[in-house]
C-alpha positions as CSV (number, residue, x, y, z in Angstrom):
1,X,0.0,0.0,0.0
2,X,3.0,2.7,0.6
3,X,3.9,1.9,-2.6
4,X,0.5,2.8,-4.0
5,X,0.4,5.8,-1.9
6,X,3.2,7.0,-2.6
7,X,2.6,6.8,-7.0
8,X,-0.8,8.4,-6.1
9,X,0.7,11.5,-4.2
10,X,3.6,11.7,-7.4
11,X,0.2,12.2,-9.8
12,X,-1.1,14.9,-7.6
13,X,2.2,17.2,-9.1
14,X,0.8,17.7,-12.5
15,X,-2.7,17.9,-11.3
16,X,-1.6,20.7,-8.9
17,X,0.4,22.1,-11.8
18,X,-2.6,22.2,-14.0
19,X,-4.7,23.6,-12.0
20,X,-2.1,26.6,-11.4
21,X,-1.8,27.0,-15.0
22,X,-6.1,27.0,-15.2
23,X,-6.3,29.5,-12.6
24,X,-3.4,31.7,-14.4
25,X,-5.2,31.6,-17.6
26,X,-8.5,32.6,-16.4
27,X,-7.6,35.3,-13.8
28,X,-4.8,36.4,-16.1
29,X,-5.1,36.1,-19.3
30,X,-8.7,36.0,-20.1
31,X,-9.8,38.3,-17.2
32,X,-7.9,40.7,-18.6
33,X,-6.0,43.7,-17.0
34,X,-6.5,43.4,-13.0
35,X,-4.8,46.6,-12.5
36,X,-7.4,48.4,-14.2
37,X,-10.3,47.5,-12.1
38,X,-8.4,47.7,-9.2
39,X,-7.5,51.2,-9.8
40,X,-10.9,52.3,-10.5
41,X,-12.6,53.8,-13.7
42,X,-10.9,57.1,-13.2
43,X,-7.7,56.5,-12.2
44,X,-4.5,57.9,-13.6
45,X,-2.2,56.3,-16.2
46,X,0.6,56.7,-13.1
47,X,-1.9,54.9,-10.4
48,X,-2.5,52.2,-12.9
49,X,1.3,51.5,-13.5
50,X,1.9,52.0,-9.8
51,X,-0.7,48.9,-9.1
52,X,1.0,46.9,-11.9
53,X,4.2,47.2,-10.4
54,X,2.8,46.1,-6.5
55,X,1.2,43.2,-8.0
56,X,4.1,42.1,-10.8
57,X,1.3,42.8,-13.6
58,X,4.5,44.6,-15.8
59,X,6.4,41.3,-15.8
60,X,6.5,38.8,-18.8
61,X,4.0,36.4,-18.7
62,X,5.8,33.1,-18.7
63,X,9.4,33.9,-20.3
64,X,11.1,34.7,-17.7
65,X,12.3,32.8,-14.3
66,X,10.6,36.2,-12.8
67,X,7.6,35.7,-14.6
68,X,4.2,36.1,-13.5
69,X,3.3,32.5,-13.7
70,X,6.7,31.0,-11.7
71,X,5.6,33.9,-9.0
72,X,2.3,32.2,-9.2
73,X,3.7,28.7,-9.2
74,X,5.7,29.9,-6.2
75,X,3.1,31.7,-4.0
76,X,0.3,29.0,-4.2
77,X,3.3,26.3,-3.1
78,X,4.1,28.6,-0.3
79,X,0.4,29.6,0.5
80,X,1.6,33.3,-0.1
81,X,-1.6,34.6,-1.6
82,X,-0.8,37.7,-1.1
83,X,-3.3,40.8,-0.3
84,X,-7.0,41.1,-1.0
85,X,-8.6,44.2,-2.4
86,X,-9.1,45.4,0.6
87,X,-5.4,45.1,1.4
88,X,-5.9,42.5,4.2
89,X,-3.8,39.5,3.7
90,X,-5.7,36.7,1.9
91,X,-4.8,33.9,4.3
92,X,-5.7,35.9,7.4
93,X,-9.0,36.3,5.8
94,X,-9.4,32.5,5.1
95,X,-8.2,31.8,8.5
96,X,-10.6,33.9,10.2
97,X,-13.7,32.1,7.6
98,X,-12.8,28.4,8.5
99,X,-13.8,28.6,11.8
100,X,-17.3,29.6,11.2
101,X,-17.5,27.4,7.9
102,X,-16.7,24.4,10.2
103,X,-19.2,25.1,12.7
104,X,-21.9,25.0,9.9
105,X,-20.7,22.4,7.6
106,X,-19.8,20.1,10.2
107,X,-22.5,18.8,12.3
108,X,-24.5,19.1,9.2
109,X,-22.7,16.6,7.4
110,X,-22.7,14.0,10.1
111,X,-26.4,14.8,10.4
112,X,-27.2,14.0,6.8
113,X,-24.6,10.9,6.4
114,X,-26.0,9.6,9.6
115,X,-29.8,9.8,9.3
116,X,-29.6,9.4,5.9
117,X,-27.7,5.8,6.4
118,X,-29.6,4.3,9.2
119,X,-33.2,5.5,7.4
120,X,-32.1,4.3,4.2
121,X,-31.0,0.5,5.7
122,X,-34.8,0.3,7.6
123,X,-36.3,1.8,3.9
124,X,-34.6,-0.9,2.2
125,X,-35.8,-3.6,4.2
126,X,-39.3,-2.7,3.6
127,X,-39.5,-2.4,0.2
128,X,-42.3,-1.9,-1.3
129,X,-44.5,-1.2,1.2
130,X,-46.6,2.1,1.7
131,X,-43.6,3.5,4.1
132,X,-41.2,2.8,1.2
133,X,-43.2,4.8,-1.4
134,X,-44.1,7.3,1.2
135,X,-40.3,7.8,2.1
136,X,-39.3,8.4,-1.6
137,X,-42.3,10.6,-2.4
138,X,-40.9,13.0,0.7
139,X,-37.5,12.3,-1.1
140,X,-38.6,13.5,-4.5
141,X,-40.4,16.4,-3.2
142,X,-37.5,17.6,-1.5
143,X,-35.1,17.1,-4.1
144,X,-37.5,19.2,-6.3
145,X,-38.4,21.9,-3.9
146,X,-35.3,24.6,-4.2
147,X,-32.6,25.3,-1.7
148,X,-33.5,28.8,-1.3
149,X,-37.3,28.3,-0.3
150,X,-36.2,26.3,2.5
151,X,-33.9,29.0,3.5
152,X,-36.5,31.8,3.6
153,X,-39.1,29.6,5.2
154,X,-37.2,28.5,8.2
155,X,-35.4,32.3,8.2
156,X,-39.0,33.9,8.2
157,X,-41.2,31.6,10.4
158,X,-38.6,29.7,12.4
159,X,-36.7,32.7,13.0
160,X,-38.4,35.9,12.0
161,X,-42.1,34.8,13.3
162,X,-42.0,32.6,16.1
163,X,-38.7,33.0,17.6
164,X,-37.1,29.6,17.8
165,X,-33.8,30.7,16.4
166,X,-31.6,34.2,15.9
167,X,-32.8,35.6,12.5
168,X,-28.7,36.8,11.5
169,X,-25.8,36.3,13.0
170,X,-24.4,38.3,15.9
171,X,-20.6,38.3,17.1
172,X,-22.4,38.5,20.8
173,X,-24.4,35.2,20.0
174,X,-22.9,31.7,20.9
175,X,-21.9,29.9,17.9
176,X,-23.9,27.3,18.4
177,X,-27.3,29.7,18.5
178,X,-26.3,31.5,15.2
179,X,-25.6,27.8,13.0
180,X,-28.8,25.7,14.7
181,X,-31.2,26.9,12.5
182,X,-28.3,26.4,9.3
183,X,-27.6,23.1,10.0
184,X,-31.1,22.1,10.7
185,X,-32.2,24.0,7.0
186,X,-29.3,22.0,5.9
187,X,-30.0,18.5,7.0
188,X,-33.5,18.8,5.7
189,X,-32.1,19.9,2.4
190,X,-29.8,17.4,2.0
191,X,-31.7,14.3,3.0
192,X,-33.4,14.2,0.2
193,X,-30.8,12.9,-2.6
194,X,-28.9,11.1,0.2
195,X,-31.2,9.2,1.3
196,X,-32.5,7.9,-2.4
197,X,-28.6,7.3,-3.2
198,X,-27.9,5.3,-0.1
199,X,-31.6,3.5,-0.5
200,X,-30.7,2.2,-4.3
201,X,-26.9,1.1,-2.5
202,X,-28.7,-0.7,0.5
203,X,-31.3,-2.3,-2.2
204,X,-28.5,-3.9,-4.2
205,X,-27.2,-5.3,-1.4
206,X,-30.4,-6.7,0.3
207,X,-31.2,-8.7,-3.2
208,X,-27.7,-10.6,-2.7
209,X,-27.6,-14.3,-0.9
210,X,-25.5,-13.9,1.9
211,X,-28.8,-12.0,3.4
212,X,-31.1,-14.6,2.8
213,X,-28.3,-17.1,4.7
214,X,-28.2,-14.7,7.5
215,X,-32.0,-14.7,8.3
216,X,-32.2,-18.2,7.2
217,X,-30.1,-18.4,10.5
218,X,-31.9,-16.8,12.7
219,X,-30.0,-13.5,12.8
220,X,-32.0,-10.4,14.4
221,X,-33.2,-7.9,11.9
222,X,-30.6,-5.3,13.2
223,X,-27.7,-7.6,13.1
224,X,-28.5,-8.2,9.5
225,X,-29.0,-4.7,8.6
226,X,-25.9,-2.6,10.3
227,X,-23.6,-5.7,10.3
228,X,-23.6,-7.4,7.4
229,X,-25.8,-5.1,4.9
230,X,-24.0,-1.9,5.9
231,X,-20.8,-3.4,6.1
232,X,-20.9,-4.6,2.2
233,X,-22.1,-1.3,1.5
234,X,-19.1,0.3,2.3
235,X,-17.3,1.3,-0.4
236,X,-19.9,3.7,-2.1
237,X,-20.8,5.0,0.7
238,X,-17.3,5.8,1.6
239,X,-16.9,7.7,-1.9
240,X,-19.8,9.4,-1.3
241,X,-18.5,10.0,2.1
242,X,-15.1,11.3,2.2
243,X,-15.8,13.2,-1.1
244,X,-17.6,15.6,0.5
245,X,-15.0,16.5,3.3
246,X,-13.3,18.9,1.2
247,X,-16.4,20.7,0.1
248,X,-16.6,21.2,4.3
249,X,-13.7,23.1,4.3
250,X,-14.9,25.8,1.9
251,X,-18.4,26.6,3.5
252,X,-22.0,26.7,2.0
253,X,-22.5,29.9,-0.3
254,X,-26.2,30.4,0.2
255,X,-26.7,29.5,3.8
256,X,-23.7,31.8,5.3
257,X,-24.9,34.6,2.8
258,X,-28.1,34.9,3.9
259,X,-27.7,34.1,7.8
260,X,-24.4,36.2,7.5
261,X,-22.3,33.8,9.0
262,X,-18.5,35.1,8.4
263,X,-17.5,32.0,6.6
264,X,-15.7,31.0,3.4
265,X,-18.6,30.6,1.9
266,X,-19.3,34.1,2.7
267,X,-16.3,35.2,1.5
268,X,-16.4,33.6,-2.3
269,X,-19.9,35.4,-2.4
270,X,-18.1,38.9,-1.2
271,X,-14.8,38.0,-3.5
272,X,-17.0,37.2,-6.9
273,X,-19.4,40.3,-6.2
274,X,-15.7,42.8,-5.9
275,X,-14.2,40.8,-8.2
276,X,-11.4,40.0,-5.8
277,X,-9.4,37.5,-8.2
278,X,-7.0,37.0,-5.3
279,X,-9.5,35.3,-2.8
280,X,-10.9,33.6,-6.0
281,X,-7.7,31.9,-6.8
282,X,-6.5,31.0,-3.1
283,X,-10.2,29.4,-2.6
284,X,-9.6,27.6,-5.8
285,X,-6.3,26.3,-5.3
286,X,-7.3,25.1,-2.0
287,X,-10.5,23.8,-2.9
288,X,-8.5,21.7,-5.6
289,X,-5.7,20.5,-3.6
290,X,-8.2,19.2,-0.8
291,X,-10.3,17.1,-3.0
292,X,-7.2,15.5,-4.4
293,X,-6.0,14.5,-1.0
294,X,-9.5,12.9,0.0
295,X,-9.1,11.3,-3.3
296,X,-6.1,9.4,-2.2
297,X,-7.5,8.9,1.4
298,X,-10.8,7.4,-0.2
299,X,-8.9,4.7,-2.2
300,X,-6.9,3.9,0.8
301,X,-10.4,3.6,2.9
302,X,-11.0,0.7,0.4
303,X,-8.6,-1.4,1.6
304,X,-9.4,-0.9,5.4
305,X,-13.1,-1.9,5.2
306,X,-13.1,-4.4,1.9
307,X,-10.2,-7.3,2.3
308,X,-11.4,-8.0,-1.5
309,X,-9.4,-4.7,-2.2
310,X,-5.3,-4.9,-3.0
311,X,-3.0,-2.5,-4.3
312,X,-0.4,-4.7,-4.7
């Protein structure tokens, strides 16, 4: 397996690589002159050529060993994304969002991969009964309902009407008052299309023998179901899974813009409204350097929970 990790890590180079030379080309090349809209529509010919010499926009695109794109290369290595519009240092800011980001993303991803799990193992094992189709109606309905009705409803009734839960954040709120009513909006969002993928994996497996032997044998329901069903089940929910981890890292876009939680996913709204390419580029260099890493971790989870999988 070390050797398998280890060729696995060596492809992430030119995946890292091309995704430096993506970002370059769009926030570069195609975006045009960043100077200019930092400076403003009417600023001087010497403020412009000012900016382009604080950022390195004067020096040769790739020709050079002081080009832009090796100081690219070499800031996202070092994490040196240097300063926002605003002039606050870009890794200060994400340092101050992940915190936040966490607190919302977190327990609403355990809530979803949990409930979504255990209901979908008791769903599968009544199949075709009235609480299976009743169970995938709900699904379908809130798959089709959008995300954003659910966030007003519960910000306007939950919140705004009958008090349950703070309506926006507040730094003098606890953190876990300001991201309950979040995580519950998000939980109930999210259940949906979980709960449909994980019922179609827990199907496939309750058609096999083995689970016919087992309650041929006079195993309990429940051993059946989170033993030996869940067990063999593993390995897409595990891709599923660990998947997602990096998306927890960068926030949720919608739900911290509208309860204003000061998260990441706060930030990228803020950074594409000003058209701050330097948040835009650190999020996206992190964003892509994450999932590759919980791409490598999910293929090694395959070997810990399914003996059938080798890398040798």
């Amino acid at each position: 397996m070390t050797a398998y990790i280890i060729r696995r890590l060596l492809y992430t180079i030119p995946i890292v690589f091309g995704v430096l030379l993506l970002t370059f080309v769009l926030f570069t090349l195609v975006g045009g002159d960043i100077s200019l809209e930092i400076a403003g529509k009417n600023a001087t010919p010497e403020t412009i050529e000012e900016i382009r010499e604080e950022y390195g926009f004067n020096k040769p695109l790739f020709l050079s060993w002081d080009s832009q794109f090796i100081n690219h290369f070499k800031s996202a290595l070092t994490f040196d994304f240097g300063r926002a519009l605003d002039r606050e240092p870009v890794l200060d800011k994400i340092k101050r969002g992940v915190g936040p980001s966490l607190a919302l993303t977190v327990p609403m991803f355990f809530g979803v991969v949990i409930i979504s799990v255990s209901l979908a193992l008791v769903v599968a094992f009544v199949r075709g009964t009235v609480w299976d189709m009743l169970v995938v109606l709900i699904c379908v309905a809130g798959m089709s309902i959008p995300y954003l009705s659910f966030i007003l409803f519960g910000q306007y009734f939950l919140a705004y009407k009958w008090g349950l839960f703070p309506v926006f954040f507040s730094p003098d709120l606890a953190m876990a008052s300001y991201v309950a009513l979040p995580v519950l909006i998000g939980i109930v969002t999210g259940l949906g299309g979980n709960l449909r993928f994980y019922r179609t994996v827990m199907l496939d497996e309750m058609r096999n023998d083995y689970v016919r032997t087992a309650f041929a044998k006079g195993l309990n329901t429940r051993r059946v179901l989170f033993k030996h069903v869940l067990k063999n089940a593993m390995i897409p929910i595990i891709t599923r899974v660990v998947l997602a981890i990096p998306f927890l890292f960068l926030g949720s876009l919608l739900l911290e813009r509208f309860f204003g939680i000061p998260g990441l996913g706060y930030l990228m709204v803020e950074a594409i409204g000003s058209r701050d390419y330097f948040v835009i580029n650190a999020m996206t260099y992190i964003s892509a350097i994450l999932f590759v890493i919980f791409n490598v971790i999910t293929d090694i989870c395959y070997a810990l929970v399914d003996p059938r999988v080798s890398f040798d």
